[in-house]
N, C-alpha and C positions, 0 to 999 in steps of 0.2 A: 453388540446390539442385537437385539432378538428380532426376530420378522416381522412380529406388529409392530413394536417402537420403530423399526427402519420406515416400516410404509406412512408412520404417521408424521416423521421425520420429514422425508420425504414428501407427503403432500401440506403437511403446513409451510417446508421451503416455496416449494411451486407457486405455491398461493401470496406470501410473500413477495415473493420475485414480480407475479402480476402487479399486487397493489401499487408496490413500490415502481414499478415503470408506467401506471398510470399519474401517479401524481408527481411525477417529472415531467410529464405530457403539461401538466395544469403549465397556472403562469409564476406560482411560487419555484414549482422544478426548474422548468427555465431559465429562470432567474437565477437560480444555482450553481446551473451549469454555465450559462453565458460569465459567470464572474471566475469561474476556475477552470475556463479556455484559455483564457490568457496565460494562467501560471503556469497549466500544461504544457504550452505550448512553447515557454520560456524555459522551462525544466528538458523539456526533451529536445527541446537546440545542443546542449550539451554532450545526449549519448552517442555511440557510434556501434555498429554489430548488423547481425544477418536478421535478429527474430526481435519481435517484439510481441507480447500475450497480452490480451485486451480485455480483463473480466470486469463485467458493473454495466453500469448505464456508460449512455455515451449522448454526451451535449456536440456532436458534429465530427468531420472526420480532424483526424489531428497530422495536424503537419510536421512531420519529421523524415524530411530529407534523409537522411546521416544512417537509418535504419533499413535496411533492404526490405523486408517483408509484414507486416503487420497483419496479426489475425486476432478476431474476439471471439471469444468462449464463452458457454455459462447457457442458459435457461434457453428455453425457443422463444423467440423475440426477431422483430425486424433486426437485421444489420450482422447478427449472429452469424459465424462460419460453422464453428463446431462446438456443437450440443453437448453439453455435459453436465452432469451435479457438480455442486462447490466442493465434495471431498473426494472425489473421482476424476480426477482430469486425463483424458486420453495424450500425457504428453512424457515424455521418458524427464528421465533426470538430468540436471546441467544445460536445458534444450537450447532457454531464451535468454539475450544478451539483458533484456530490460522486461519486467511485468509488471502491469496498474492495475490495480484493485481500484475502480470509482467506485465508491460509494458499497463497496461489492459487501466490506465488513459491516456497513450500515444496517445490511439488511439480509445478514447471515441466519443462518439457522444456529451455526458452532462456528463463532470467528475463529477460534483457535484452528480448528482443522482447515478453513480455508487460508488461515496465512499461513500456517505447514505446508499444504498444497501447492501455494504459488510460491515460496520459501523454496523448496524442493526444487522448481524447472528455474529457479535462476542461478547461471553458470555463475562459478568460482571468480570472483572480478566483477559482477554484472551487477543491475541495479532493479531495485525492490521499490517501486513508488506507490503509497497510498493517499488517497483524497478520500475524506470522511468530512462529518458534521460537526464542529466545535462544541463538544455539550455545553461548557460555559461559553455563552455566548444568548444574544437575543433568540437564535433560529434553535438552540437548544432547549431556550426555555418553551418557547414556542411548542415542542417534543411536549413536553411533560401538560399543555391545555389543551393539544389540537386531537379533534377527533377522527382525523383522515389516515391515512398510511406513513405519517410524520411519525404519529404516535407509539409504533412499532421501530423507529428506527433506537438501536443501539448508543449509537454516537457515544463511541471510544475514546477519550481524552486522548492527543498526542504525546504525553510523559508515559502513562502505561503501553502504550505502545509500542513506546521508544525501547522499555523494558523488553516486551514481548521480544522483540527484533535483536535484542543485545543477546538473550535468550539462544537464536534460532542460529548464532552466527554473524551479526550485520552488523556494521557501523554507520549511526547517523550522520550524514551528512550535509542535508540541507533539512530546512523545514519554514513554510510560507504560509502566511496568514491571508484571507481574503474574504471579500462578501461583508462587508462590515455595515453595509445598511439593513437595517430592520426588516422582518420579514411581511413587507406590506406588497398587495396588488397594486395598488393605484399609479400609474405613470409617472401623476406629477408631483408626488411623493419622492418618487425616485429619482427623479430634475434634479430635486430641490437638495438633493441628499446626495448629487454626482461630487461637491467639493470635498463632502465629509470622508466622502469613500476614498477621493484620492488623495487627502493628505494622510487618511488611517493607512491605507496600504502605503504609504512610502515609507512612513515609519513603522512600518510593522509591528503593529500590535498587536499583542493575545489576544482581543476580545472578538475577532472576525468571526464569523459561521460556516467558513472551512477551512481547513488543512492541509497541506500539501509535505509530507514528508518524503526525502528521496533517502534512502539505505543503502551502503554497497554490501554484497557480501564476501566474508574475509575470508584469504587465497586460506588454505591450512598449509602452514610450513614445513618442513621436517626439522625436528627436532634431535639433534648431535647428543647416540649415545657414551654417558660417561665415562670417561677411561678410566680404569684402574689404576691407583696408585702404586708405582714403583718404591721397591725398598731402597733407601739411599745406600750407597756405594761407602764405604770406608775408605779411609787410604790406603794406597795400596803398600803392600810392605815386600821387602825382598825374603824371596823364602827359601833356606838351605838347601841344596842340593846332595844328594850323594856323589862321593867319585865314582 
């Protein structure tokens, strides 16, 4: 990439990264995130390790005991540790036991490079979590009328996803649907709509407005090289001697 394409690369991500953390701030972002606290929070009951890498938004802090240290990366932003671009990460290879991308793909410049990037810092065994916006779905369609920061989101189906990650190393492992009421402001819309949401999440349907895919990535084994075929032996016969 040449030095104007990087600088404009580079300031449409930035600008990106603003929009999209102001209309998380709104009451629709909220709403987003309050419904995939809970799967987070149910998903990362399960890991155990030293690091965990925190790139995207963030709907509150996340409770995972099991994890010794937790840090977020990515843009300058409240709650931010260490500032980085999405295809630069100041972190070595193999580093972190678990990393989540919220929303991070949503609102990529080059998703591909940023799940390379976080693809990379997760050790051999460790776990690859993304939370994205269901395109098929109400809050997807919503994408393709809304004139706010919605309308720039991505929103990556979870099957090509799935592909990406088989791609990079990973095995899918879980994957959880959520947020199945319509993408309305009004409270008592959303009262009225607390049954619908919890009988759709029990039975988990496709048709929610996010995603919660967990990945592991796979040990590389060694591979036993082939032995060469021995030539069969004859019988053996008595062989004359001299006196």
């Amino acid at each position: 990439m040449n030095e104007p394409s990087f600088e404009r690369a580079a300031g449409d991500w930035a600008l990106r990264q603003r929009e999209a953390r102001v209309w998380f701030d709104g009451p629709l972002g909220r709403l987003l995130l309050a419904r995939q606290q809970v799967l987070l929070e149910a998903q990362l009951a399960s890991h155990f390790g030293s690091f965990l890498l925190h790139y995207g938004v963030s709907g509150g802090p996340l409770a995972c005991r099991q994890i010794t240290h937790s840090v977020r990366l990515g843009p300058t932003q409240p709650g931010v540790e260490l500032v980085c671009e999405e295809w630069a990460w100041p972190v070595r290879e193999h580093a972190a036991d678990v990393v989540l991308l919220q929303h991070g793909l949503d609102f990529a410049a080059s998703p591909h490079q940023l799940l390379r990037e976080a693809a990379r810092c997760v050790r051999p065994g460790g776990h690859l979590l993304i939370v994205g916006i269901h395109p098929w779905s109400l809050w997807g369609l919503r994408r393709l009328l809304a004139a706010d920061a919605l309308a720039q989101a991505r929103c990556i189906a979870p099957a090509r996803l799935g592909d990406w990650l088989h791609l990079l190393g990973f095995a899918l492992e879980n994957r959880r649907f959520g947020c199945y009421c319509p993408p309305l402001c009004a409270p008592r819309w959303q009262r009225r709509l607390q049954g619908v949401e919890a009988w759709a999440e029990r039975l988990q349907l496709p048709g929610g407005g996010l995603y919660l895919l967990a990945a592991r990535k796979l040990v590389a084994g060694l591979r036993p090289l082939p032995q060469p075929r021995r030539a069969s032996v004859g019988a053996l016969r008595p062989v004359p001697l001299a006196k």
